[in-house]
N, C-alpha and C positions, 0 to 999 in steps of 0.2 A: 504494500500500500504506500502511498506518496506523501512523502514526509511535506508538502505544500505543494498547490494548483494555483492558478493562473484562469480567475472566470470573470465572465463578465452577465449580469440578469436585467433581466425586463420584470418589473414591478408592477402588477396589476392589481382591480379590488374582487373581478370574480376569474372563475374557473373557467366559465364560458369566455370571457377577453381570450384568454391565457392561451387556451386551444385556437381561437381563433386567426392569434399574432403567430402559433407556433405552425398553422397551416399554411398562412401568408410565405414563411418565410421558407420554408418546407417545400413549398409549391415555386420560390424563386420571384415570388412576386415584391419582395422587400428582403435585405441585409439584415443580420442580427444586430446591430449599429444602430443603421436607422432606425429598427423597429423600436431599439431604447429611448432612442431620441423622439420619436412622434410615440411612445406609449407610457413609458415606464412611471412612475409617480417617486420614484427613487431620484435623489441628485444626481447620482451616476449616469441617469439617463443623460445626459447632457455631455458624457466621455463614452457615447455609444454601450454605456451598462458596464466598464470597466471596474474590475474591482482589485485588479492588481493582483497579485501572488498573496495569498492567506495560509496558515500551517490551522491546521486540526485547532480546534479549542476557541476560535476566535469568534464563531457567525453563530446563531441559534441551529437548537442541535436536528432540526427537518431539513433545511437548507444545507449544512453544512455533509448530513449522510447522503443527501442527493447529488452533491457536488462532488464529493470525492468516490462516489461509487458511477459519476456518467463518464459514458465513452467521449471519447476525447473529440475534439468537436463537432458534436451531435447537440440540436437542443434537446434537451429532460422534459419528460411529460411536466404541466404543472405543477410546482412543490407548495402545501399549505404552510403559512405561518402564522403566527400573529401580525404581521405587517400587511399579509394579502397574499395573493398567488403568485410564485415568481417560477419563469422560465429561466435555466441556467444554461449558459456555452462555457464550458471546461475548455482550456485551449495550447493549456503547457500543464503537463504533473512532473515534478522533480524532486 
């Protein structure tokens, strides 16, 4: 398992957005970038959903098992949090 990843998420309020943006972008109709930028309700959204390199321990613990167990740039089905529904792009584990 990888001692820190490298993601970037789109922060939404329901499951149905979440599926939506992840078929958009799935389908090549929008970049996982842009879609942070025209959806995300996260500040990230505004660095395309970057969240920079994280180790274990740091993110709430749904997010954080979704991210270091997705395939490496794939989005992840919708993850629940208390924040809202986030889609995750894993894009470097080291």
């Amino acid at each position: 398992m990888s001692e820190r990843i490298k993601a970037s998420h789109i922060l939404v309020k329901t499951e149905e957005e979440a599926l939506k943006i992840k078929e958009s972008i799935e389908k090549g109709e929008i970049d996982f970038p842009h879609a942070a930028g025209q959806y995300s309700l996260c500040p990230s959204g505004g660095d395309g959903g970057d969240l920079g390199y994280f180790p274990k321990g740091v993110m709430v613990k749904a997010f954080e098992d979704a991210a270091f167990s997705a395939e490496l740039n794939k989005v992840t089905d919708p993850v629940q949090t208390q924040f809202g529904w986030h889609l995750i792009l894993v894009t470097d584990k080291d």
